[in-house]
N, C-alpha and C positions, 0 to 999 in steps of 0.2 A: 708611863710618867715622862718619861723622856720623849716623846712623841709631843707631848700636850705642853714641855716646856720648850722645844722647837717652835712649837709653832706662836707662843708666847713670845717667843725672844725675834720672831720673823714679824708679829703684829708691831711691838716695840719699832725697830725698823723703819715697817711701812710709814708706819703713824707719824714718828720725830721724820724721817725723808719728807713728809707731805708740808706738814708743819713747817720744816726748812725752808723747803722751796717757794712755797705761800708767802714768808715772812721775807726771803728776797727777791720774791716778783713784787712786793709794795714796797719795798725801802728800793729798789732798782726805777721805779715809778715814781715815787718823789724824789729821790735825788736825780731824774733826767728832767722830770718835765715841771718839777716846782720851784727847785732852791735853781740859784742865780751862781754864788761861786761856791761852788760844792768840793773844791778838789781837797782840801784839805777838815773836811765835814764833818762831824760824828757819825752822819748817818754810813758814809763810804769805810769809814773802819769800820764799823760794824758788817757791816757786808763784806768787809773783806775776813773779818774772824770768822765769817760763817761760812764762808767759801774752803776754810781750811781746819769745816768740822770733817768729823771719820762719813761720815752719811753721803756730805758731797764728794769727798776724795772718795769713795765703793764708785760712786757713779761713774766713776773714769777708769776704773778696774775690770778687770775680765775676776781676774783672781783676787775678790773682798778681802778683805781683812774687819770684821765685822767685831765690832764692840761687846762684851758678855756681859754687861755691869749695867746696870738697869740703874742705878745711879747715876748716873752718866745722861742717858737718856732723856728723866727726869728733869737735870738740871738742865740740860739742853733746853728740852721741851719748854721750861719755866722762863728762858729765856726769851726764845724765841716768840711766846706769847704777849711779854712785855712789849718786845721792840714790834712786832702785828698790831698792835691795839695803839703805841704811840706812832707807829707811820702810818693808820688808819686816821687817828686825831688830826694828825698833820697834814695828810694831805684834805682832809674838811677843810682845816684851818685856814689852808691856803687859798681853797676855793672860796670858801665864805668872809675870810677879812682880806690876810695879804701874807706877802711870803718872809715878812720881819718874822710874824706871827709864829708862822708856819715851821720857818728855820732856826728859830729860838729854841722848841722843843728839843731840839735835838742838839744843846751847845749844852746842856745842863749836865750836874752832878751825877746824876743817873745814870745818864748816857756811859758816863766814865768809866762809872763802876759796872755796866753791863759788859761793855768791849774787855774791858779786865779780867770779869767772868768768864768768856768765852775766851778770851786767850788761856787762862787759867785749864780750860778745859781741854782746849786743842794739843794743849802738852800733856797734860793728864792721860787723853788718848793714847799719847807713845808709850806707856808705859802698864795700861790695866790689859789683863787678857782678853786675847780676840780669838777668833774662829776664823779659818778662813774654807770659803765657800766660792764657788765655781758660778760664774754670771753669764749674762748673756752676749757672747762677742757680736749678736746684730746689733745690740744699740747704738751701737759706735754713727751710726748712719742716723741715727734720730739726736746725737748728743750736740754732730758736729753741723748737722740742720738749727738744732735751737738756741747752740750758742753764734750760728750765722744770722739769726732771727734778731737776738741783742744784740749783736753787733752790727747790724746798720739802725737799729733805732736811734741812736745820734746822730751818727749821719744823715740820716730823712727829716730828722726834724731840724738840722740846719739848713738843707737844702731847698726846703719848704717855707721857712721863718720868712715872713714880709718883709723884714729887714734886707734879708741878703738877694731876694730878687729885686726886689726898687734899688737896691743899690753894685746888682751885679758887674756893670762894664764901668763903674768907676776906682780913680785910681785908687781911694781908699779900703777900697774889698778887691783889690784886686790877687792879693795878699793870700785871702779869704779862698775865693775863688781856687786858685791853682791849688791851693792843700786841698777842697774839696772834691776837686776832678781828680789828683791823686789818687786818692782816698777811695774816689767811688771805682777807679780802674783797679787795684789791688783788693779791694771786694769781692769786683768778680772773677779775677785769680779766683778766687776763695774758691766762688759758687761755683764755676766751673768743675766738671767731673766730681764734684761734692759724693757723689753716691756711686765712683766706680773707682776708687783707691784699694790696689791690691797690695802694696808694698809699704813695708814699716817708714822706706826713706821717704816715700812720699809722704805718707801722713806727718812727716815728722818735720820737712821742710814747709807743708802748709801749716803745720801749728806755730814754725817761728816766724814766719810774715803776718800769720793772724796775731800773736804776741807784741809783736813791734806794730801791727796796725791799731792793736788794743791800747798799748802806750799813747799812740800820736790821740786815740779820740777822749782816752782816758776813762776806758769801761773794766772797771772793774771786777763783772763778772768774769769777762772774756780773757782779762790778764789772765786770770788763775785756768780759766778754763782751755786755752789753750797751752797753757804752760801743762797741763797735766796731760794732756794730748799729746804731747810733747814727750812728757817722761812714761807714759804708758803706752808709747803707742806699738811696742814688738808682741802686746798684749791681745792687740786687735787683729795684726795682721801679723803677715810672713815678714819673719825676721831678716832683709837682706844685708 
C-alpha cells in the first residue's frame, strides 16, 4: 500500500510540475512578446505567485521538501488551468485583433482573485506536511542553462526590434543602445563556464549579477530563478 501511494503522490508531482511549467511558458510568452507595458500586469503577478509555488521552489533543491496534501495540488492544478486556457485566449486575441484586446483579459476580476488564490496557497505550503526527498544534484546544469535561455529572450528581441536598428547611431537610442551592449557583455559573464562551476561561491556570485541582470530586463522568471540559485546553491556544489 504504501508503495502504490508513493507513487501516487510522485504522479501528483510529476503532473502539477508539468502543468506549472506549461502555464508559465504561455503567460512568460505573452507577457514578452504581446502586452506593450506589462511591468505592473496581472499576467507578471501571476507568474510571479507561481514561481513561488513548493513545485518550482523543489526545482532549485537537491534536498525537496515535497508537498503531502493532495489538496494542495488540486487547487494548484485548478488554477493553473484557468490562467493556460486565458493566456492561450490571449495570446489568439492578440494575434487575431490587437493587444487592447488581448491585455484586457488579464486586468479583470478574476485575474485578482486567481493571484490571491495562489498567494493564498504559497503560504498554505509553509505550513501542511512535506516529505523530504533526495534530487538530482546534475540538474543544476540544465536549470541554470534554461533559465540563461529566458533570460536573453528580451534581450534578443530588443536587439532585433526594427526600431532600434534604424535608429541605433542616433542620439535618441543612444541611451538604448549602451544599456543593451551592457546587458548583452554581462550575459556572457553568465554563459561563460556555465557547465564547469565547482564552488558554492561561484554559483552564488553568478546567481547575483543574473539577479541584478534580471532586475535591469525585468524577467520575472529569472528574478526568482536566480534568487533561488542563490539561496540553494551549497546544495549543488561544494560548500566553500
Amino acid at each position: 500500500m504504501k508503495v502504490v501511494e508513493n507513487m501516487k503522490n510522485k504522479l501528483y508531482v510529476v503532473f502539477t510540475m508539468s502543468i506549472v511549467l506549461l502555464t508559465l511558458s504561455v503567460l512568460f510568452y505573452f507577457s514578452t512578446f504581446c502586452l506593450q507595458d506589462n511591468r505592473l500586469s496581472g499576467v507578471n503577478i501571476c507568474i510571479a505567485f507561481l514561481m513561488l509555488s513548493n513545485p518550482i521552489i523543489n526545482l532549485f533543491r537537491v534536498k525537496e521538501k515535497v508537498v503531502k496534501n493532495i489538496f494542495y495540488y488540486i487547487f494548484l492544478n485548478l488554477n493553473c488551468f484557468y490562467l493556460l486556457t486565458k493566456g492561450i485566449a490571449s495570446i489568439i486575441s492578440f494575434y487575431l485583433y490587437n493587444s487592447n484586446i488581448a491585455n484586457n483579459l488579464f486586468h479583470n476580476i478574476d485575474i485578482v482573485i486567481m493571484a490571491g488564490l495562489l498567494l493564498l496557497l504559497s503560504i498554505f505550503s509553509f505550513f501542511i506536511k512535506k516529505e523530504e526527498v533526495e534530487g538530482n544534484k546534475n540538474k543544476l546544469v540544465v536549470l541554470y542553462i534554461g533559465l540563461l535561455f529566458f533570460g536573453i529572450i528580451p534581450l534578443f528581441k530588443e536587439m532585433f526590434a526594427v526600431s532600434f536598428f534604424t535608429n541605433l547611431f542616433s542620439m535618441s537610442q543612444l541611451n538604448m543602445t549602451v544599456k543593451l551592449s551592457l546587458l548583452l557583455v554581462v550575459f556572457l559573464y553568465l554563459l561563460n563556464y556555465a557547465k564547469s562551476m565547482y564552488k558554492a561561491s561561484e554559483l552564488r556570485t553568478k546567481a547575483c549579477v543574473f539577479l541584478i541582470y534580471s532586475i535591469f530586463t525585468f524577467n520575472i522568471l529569472t528574478i526568482f530563478g536566480s534568487f533561488y540559485l542563490f539561496l540553494y546553491a551549497e546544495q549543488f556544489l561544494i560548500n566553500d
